[in-house]
C-alpha positions in Angstrom: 1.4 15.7 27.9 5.1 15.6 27.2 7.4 12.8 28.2 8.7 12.9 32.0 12.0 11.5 33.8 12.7 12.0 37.3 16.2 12.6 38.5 17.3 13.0 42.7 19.1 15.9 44.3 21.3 15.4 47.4 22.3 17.5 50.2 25.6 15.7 50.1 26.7 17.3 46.7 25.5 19.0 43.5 24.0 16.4 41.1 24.3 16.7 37.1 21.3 15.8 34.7 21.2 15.5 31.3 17.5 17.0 30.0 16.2 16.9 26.4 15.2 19.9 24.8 11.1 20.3 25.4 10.4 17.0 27.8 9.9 17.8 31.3 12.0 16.6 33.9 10.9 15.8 37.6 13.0 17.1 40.4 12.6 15.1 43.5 13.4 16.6 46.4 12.0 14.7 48.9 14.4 11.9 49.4 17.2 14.1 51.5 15.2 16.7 53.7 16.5 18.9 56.8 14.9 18.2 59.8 12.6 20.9 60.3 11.8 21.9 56.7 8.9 23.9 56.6 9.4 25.7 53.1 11.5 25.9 49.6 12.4 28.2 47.2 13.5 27.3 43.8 15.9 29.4 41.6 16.5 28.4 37.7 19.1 30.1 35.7 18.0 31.6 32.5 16.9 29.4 30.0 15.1 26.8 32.7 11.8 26.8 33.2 10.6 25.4 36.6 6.6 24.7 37.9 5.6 24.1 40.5 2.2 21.4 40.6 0.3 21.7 43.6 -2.2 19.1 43.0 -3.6 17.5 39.9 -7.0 19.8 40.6 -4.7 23.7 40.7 -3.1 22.1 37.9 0.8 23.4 37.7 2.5 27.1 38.4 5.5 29.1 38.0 7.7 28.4 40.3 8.9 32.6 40.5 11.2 33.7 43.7 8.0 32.9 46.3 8.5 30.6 49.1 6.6 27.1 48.8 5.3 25.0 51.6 7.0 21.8 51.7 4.5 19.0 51.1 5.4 15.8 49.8 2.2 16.0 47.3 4.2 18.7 44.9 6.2 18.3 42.3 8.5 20.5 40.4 8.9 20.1 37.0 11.3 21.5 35.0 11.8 22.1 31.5 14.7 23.5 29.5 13.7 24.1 25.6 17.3 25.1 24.1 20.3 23.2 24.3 23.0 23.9 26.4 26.6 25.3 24.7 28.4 23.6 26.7 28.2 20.7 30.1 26.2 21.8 33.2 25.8 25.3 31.6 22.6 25.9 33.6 21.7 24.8 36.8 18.6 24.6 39.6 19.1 25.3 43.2 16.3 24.6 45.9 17.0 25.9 49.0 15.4 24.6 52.3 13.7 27.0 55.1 12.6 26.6 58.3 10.1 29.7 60.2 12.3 29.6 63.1 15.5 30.3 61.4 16.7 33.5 59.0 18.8 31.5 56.8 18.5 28.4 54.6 18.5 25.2 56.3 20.8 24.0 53.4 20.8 23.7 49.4 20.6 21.2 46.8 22.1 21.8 43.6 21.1 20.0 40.0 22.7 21.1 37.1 21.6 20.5 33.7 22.9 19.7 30.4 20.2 20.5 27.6 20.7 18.1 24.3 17.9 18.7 21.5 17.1 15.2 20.4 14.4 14.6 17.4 14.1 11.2 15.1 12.3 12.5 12.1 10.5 11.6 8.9 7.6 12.5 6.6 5.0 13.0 9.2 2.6 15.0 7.2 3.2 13.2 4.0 4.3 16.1 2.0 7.5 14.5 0.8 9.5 16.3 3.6 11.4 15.3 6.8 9.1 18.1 9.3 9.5 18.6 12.8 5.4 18.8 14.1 3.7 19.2 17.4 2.1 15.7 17.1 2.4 12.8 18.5 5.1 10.6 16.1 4.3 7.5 17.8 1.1 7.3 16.3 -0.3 6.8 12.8 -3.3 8.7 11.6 -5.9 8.0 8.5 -7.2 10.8 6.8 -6.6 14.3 4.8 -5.8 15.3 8.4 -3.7 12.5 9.1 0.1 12.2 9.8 2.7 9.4 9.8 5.5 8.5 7.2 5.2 5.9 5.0 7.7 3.4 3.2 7.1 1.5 -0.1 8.1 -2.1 -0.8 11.3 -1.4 -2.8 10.6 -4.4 -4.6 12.2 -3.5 -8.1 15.7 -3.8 -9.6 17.2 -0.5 -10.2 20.6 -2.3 -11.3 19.5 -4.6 -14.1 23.4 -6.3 -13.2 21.6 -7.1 -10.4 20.4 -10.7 -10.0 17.8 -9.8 -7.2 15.0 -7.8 -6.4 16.4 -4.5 -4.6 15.3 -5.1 -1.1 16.6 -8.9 -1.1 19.6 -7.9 0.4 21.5 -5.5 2.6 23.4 -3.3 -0.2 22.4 0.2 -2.5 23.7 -1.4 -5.7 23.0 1.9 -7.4 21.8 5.5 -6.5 18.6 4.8 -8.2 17.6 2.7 -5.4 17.9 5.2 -3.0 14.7 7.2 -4.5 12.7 4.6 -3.6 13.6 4.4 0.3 11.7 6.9 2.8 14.4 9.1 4.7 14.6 9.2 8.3 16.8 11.9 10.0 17.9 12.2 13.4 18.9 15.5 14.1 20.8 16.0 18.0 22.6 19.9 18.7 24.4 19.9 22.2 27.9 19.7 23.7 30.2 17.4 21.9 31.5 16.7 25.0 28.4 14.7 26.0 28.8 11.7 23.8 32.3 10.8 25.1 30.0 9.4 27.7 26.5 8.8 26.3 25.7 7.4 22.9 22.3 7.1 20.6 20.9 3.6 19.9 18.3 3.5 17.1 16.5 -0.2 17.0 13.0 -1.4 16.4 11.8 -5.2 17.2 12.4 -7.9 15.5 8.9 -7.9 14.0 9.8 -4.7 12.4 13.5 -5.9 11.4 11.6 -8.5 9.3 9.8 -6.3 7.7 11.7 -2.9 6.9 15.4 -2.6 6.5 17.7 0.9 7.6 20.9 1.8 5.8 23.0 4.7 7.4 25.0 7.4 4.9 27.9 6.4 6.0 30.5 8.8 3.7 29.6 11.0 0.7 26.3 10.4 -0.8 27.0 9.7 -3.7 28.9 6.8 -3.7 26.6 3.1 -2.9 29.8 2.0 -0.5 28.4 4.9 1.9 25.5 3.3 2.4 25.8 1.0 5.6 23.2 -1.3 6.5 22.1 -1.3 10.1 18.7 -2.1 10.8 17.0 -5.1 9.4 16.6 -8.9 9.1 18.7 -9.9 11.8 20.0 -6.4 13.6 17.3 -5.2 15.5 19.7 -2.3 17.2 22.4 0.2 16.0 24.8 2.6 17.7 24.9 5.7 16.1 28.3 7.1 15.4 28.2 10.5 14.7 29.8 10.9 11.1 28.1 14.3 10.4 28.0 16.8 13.4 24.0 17.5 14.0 22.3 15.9 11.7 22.3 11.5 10.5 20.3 10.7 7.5 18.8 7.1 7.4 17.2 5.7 4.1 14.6 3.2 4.9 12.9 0.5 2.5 10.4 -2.2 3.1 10.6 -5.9 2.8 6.9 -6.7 2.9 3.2 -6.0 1.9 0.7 -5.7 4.6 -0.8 -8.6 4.9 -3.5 -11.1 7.1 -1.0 -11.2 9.7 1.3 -7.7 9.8 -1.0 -4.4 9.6 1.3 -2.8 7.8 2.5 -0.3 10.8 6.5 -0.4 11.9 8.0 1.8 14.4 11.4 2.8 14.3 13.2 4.4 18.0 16.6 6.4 18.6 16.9 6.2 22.8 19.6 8.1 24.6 21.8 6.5 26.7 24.3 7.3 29.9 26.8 5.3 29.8 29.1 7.0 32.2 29.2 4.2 35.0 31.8 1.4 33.7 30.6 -0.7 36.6 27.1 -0.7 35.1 25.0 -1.1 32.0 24.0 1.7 29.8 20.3 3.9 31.1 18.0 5.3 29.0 17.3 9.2 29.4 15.3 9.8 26.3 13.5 7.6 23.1 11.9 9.6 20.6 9.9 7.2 18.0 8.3 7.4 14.2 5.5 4.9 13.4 6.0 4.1 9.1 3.3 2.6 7.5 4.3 0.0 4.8 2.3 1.5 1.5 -0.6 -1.9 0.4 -0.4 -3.1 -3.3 -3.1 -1.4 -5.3 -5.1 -3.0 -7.7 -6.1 -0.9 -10.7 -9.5 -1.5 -12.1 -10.5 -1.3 -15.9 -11.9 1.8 -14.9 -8.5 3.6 -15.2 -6.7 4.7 -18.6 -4.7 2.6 -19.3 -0.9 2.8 -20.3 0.2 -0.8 -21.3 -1.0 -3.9 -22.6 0.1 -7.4 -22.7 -0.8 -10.2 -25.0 0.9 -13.6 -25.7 2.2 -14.8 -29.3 1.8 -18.2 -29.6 1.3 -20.2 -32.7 -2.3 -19.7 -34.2 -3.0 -16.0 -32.9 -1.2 -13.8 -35.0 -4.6 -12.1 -36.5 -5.8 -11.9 -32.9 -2.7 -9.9 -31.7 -2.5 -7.6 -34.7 -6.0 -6.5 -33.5 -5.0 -6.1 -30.2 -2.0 -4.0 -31.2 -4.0 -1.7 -33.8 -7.0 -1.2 -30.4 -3.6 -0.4 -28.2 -2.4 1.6 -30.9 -6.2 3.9 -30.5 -6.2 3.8 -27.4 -2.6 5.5 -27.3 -1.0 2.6 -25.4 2.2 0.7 -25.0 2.2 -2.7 -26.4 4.0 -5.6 -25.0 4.1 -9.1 -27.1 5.4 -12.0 -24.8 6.6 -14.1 -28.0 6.2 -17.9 -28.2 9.7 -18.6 -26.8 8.7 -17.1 -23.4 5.4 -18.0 -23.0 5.7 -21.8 -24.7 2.4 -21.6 -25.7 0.8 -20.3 -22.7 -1.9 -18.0 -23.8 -3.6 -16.8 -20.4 -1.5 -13.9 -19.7 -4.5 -12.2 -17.7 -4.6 -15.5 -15.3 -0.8 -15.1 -15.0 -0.3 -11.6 -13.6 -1.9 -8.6 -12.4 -0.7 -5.0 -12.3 -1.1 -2.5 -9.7 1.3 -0.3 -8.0 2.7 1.0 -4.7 2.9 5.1 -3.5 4.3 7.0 -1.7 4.7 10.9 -0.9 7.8 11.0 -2.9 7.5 8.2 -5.1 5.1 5.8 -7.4 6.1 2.6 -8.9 4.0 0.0 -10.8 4.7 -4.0 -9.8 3.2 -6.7 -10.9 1.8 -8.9 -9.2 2.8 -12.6 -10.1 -0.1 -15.6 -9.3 0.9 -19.1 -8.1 -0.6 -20.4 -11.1 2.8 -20.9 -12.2 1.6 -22.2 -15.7 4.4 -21.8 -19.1 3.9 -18.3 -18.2 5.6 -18.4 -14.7 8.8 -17.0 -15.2 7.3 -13.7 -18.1 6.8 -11.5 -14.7 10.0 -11.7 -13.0 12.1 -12.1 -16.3 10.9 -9.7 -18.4 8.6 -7.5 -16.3 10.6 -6.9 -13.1 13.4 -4.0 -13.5 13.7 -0.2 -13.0 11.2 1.1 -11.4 8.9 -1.8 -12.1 8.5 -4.0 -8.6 7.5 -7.3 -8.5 5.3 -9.4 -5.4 4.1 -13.1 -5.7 2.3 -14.9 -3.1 2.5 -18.9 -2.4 -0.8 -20.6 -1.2 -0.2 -21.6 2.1 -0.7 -25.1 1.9 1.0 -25.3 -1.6 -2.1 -26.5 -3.4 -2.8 -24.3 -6.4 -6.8 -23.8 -7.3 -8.7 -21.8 -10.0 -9.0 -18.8 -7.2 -5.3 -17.8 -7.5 -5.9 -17.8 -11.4 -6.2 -13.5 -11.8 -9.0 -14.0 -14.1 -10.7 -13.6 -10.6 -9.9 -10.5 -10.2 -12.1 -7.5 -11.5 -12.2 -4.2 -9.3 -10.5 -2.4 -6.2 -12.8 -3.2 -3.0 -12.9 -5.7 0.3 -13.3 -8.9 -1.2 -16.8 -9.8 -2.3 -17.2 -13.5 -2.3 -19.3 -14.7 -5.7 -20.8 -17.9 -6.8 -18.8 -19.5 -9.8 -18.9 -23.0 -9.1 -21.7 -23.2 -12.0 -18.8 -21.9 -14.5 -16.7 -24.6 -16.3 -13.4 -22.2 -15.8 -14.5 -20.7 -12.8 -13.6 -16.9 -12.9 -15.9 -14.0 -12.3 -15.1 -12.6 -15.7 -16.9 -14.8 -17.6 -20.2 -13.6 -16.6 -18.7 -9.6 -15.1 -16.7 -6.6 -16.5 -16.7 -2.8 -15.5 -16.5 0.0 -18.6 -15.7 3.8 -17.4 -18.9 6.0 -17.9 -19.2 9.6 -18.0 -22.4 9.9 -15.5 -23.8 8.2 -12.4 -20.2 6.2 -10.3 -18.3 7.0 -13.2 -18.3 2.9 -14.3 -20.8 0.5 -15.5 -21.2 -3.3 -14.7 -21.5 -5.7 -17.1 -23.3 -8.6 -16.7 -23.9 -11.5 -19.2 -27.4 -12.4 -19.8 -29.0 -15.2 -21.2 -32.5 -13.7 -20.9 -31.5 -10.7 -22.8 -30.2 -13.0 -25.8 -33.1 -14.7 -25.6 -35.2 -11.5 -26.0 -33.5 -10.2 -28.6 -33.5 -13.2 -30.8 -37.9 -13.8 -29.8 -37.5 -9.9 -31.3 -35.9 -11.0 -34.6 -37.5 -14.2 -35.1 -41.0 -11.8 -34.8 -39.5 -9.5 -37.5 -39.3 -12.5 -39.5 -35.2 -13.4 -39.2 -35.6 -16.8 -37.4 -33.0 -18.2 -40.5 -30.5 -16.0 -39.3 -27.7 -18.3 -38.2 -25.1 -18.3 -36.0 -21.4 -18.8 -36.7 -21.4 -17.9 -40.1 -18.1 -17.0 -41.0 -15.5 -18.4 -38.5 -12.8 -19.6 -40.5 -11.2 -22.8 -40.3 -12.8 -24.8 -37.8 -15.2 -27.9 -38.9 -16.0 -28.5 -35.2 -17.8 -25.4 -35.5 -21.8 -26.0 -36.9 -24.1 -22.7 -37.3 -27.5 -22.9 -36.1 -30.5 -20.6 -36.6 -32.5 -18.2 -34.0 -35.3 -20.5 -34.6 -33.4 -23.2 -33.6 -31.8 -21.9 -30.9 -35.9 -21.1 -29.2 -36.8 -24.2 -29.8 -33.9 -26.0 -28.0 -35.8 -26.8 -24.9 -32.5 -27.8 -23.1 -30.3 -25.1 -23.9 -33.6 -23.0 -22.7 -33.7 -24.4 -19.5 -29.9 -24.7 -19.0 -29.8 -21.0 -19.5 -33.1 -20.1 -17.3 -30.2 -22.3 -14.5 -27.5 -20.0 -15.5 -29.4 -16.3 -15.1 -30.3 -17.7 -11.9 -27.0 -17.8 -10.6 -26.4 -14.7 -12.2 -29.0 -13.2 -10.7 -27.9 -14.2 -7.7 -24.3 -12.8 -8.1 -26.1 -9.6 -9.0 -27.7 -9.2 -5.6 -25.2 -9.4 -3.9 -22.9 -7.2 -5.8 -25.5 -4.7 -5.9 -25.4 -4.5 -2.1 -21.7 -5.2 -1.5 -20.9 -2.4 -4.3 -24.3 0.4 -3.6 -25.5 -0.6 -7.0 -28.6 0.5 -8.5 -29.9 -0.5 -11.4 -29.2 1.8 -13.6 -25.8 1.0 -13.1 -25.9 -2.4 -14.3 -26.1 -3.2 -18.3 -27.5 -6.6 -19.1 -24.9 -8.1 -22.2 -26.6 -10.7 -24.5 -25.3 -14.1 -24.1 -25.7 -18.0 -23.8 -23.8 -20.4 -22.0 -24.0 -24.5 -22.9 -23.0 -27.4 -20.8 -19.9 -29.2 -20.7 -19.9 -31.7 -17.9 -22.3 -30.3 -16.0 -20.4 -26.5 -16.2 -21.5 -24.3 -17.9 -19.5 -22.0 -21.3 -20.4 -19.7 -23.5 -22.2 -20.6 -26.1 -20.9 -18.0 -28.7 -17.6 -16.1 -27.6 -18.3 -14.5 -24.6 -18.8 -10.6 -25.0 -18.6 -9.4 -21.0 -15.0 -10.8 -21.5 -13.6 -7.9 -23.1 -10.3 -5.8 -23.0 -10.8 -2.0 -21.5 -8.8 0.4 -22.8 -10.5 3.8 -21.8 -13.1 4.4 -24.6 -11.8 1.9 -26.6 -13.4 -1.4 -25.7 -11.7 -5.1 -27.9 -15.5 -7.4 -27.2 -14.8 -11.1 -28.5 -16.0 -10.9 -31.7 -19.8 -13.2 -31.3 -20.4 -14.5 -34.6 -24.0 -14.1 -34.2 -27.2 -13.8 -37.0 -26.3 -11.5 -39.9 -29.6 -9.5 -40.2 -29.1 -6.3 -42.6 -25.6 -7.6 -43.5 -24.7 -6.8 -39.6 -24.7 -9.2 -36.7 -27.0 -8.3 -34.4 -25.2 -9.3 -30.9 -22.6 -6.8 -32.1 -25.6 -4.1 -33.1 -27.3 -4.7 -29.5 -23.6 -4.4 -28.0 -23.4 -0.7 -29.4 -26.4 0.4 -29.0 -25.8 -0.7 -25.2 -22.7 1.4 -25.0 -21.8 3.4 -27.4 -23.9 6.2 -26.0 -21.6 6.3 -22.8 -19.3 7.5 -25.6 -17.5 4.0 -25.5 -16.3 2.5 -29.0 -17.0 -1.5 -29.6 -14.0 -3.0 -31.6 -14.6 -6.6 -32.0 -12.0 -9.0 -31.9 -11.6 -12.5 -33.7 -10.6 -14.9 -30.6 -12.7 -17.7 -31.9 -10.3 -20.1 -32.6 -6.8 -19.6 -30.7 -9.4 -18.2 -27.2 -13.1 -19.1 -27.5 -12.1 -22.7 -28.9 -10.0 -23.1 -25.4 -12.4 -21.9 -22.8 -11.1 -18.5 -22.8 -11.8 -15.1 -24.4 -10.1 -11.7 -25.3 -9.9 -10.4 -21.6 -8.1 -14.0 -20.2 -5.7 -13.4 -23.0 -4.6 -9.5 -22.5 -3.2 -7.9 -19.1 -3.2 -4.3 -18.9 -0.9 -1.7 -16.9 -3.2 1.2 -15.7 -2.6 5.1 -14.6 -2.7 4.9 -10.6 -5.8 6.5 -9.0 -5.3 10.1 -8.2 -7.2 9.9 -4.9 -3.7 9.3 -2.2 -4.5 5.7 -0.5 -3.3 7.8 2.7 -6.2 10.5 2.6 -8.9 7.2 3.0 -10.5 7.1 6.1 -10.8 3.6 6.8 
């Protein structure tokens, strides 16, 4: 049902209204009566429509020329859907009647100024400003959904600029403005109106904290133009009228939904009166848009990817030669963080993760910046932050810094699944977890490092008579480093049982992302690999192969240095034979000494920048 206001006629004199296009007005009548009132007639001029509603059972009717009996129960409504040319253009007269009498008891006069009102933005996201029969104040999921959306405008357009975009109340370039969502309110009525009402746009001061309005002020394409007027600490603007019919409005956000904001802020344009000196400004109309502030996505290793980052430091120059030539495959961008930057800081992955933010009319990546805050702490907003590349961090709330907010921890784009890694001497899920794309089944493949499918593989070559084979044969440069046969590997009783431990609680880590996930088996590929102890933690024994870099097809696996059997290592052989027929292809990478030596592997020293899903976040049905 559309919006109502009431306004009073008098017997005294003719009363003047101001109506908004479409919103019914009631017309109370019952406040100065004739004595002896029996009926009423009510007469509109062209251009108003006036009901009459009985009762809430009949519903309402036309009000036409007949004669209705007074009763206090009805109402009449009246509507007007054009607006008026000029003040008090149209008018409604009810006249009173009595049975004993010919002639009207008396009159009342209201007469009606129409003003078409309409705060606008991209309801159906479609990119377009769209006037729609639905209700703006609400926010709908879904392909069917409406409501307009804003993104974070968290990047630096103007790299003069020494802050973020949305850090402070000025368009320091035109750039800036494509990453705002336009708001337009659109009024058509007598000029003559305003010289005694005005239009107030505001929001609360929850949404003021969190979204920021700038008004085109002049021409559009100068940043001067631009006035800020909603925001921070203005929670209300009066609305001059600097271009006839129609006020644009370019709105940005200043933060991510989070625990404690949804994500939803409405934005309201209310008419005022503000004819009576003596008293305060009323409200006669408020039309409202709800925006919802666009989440951070994550992008899994699922996606193609489009960048990757790796750290130079002083023993890893082999290591990001290989990483450049499986970038250079995989048709990507490469980004080197040299040893300047980074001061030695190698765990790029732990540093930063990149997702991005979209909208109807725009898509941005920003990285995402961890409280780790390691030698790597300033690489993200120094080097990564700029045009159209946004920037977020987030501060523990209690300032204490554990191995969660290292990004190592994070893996793939759904609620949070909670996993048990307290068994791991680092303590992130991808030393034991990975996803690869796959042609078939959910389109991806979990990885999962097995101990018991090392061990079964080696029992297999020791039957075929390779129990000499020896691992670590062949890395270069480390004494520290001893090699050690399959045989002597099974008979290690406690490495055995340490490992039978560490399936365990990767067994148990695989139940519960089975059901968190809808995981079948056949999903899942069990990787070869053993874990030691280190004080009471357990690493991996040879580099770690679950701890890879995705790129597409194109897959960089810590290079294992297991038995040569055949002139091949067989940990590699059982890698491809795992995955190469998903039409993957297994480039192993050297990490031993400048990664595997330091607790880390080829994925904790690469980041990656990832094509955006091409499902629209907005089209979920939560």
């Amino acid at each position: 049902m559309s919006l109502q206001r009431i306004v009073r006629v008098s017997l005294e004199h003719p009363t003047s209204a101001v109506c908004v296009a479409g919103v019914e007005t009631v017309v109370d009548i019952y406040g100065s009566v004739p004595e002896g009132t029996e009926m009423f007639e009510v007469y509109g001029t062209p251009g108003v429509d006036i009901y009459i509603s009985p009762n809430m059972e009949r519903g309402r009717e036309r009000a036409d020329t007949r004669r209705w009996r007074f009763d206090a129960t009805l109402e009449i409504i009246v509507v007007m859907n054009s607006p008026s040319n000029d003040l008090n253009d149209s008018h409604v007269q009810i006249s009173y009647h009595s049975s004993h009498k010919p002639l009207p008891l008396a009159y009342a006069v209201l007469y009606l100024t129409c003003v078409d009102i309409s705060l606008d933005c991209d309801l159906n996201c479609e990119g377009r400003q769209d006037r729609t029969f639905v209700d703006k104040r609400q926010w709908v999921w879904g392909p069917s959904g409406y409501g307009g959306i804003l993104l974070v405008n968290c990047d630096r357009d103007d790299p003069s600029c020494g802050v973020q975009d949305n850090c402070d109340k000025h368009v320091h370039c035109l750039q800036d403005l494509e990453d705002m969502s336009v708001m337009v309110l659109r009024t058509q009525g007598p000029a003559a109106l305003f010289d005694d009402h005005k239009l107030v746009l505001h929001t609360s001061s929850y949404g003021a904290e969190r979204a920021q309005v700038f008004h085109v002020c002049g021409p559009e394409d100068v940043c001067e133009a631009y006035r800020h007027v909603l925001g921070q600490d203005k929670v209300s603007y009066e609305v001059p009228r600097f271009h006839g019919d129609e006020e644009r409005f370019f709105v940005e956000g200043l933060s991510f939904p989070d625990a404690d904001f949804t994500g939803l802020i409405s934005f309201h344009v209310t008419l005022l009166d503000d004819s009576n000196e003596d008293f305060s400004a009323s409200p006669i109309f408020t039309d409202t848009v709800v925006f919802r502030v666009a989440p951070w996505i994550m992008t899994p290793s699922t996606l193609p990817p489009l960048e990757v980052y790796v750290c130079r430091v002083r023993n890893n120059t082999c290591f990001v030669d290989a990483v450049a030539e499986l970038a250079r495959k995989a048709g990507c961008k490469l980004t080197i963080c040299p040893q300047a930057e980074n001061r030695n800081d190698r765990w790029i992955q732990d540093e930063m993760e990149l997702g991005y933010v979209q909208a109807p009319h725009k898509t941005f990546p920003v990285v995402f910046d961890s409280p780790r805050n390691g030698e790597l702490q300033d690489f993200p907003y120094k080097r990564i932050l700029g045009p159209d590349f946004g920037y977020v961090t987030r501060e523990p709330r209690d300032r204490s810094v554990s191995g969660l907010d290292s990004f190592g921890n994070l893996e793939k784009v759904q609620p949070p699944v909670e996993l048990f890694v307290d068994w791991l001497a680092v303590g992130h899920v991808d030393e034991f977890l990975s996803f690869v794309p796959a042609p078939d089944g959910k389109g991806f493949r979990m990885l999962l490092a097995s101990p018991g499918a090392c061990f079964k593989l080696f029992q297999e070559k020791r039957k075929c008579g390779h129990g000499r084979a020896l691992l670590f044969q062949g890395v270069v440069d480390d004494e520290r480093v001893k090699t050690i046969s399959i045989n002597q590997v099974l008979s290690n009783k406690d490495l055995i049982n340490y490992n039978k431990f560490v399936q365990s609680c990767i067994d148990w880590n695989r139940e519960v992302l089975k059901r968190e996930l809808g995981l079948a088996e056949c999903d899942i590929i069990d990787i070869p690999q053993l874990f030691k102890t280190e004080r009471k933690k357990a690493m991996a024994f040879f580099p770690d192969l679950v701890n890879m870099l995705v790129l597409g097809k194109h897959l960089g696996i810590p290079k294992p240095f297991g038995p040569i059997i055949n002139g091949r290592c067989c940990l590699e052989e059982q890698v491809r034979s795992l995955l190469e027929p998903l039409g993957l292809h297994c480039t192993f990478i050297d990490d031993f000494t400048p990664y595997h030596m330091l607790h880390g592997e080829v994925h904790c020293g690469t980041n990656v920048r990832r094509k955006p899903f091409s499902f629209k976040w907005w089209n979920m049905v939560p």
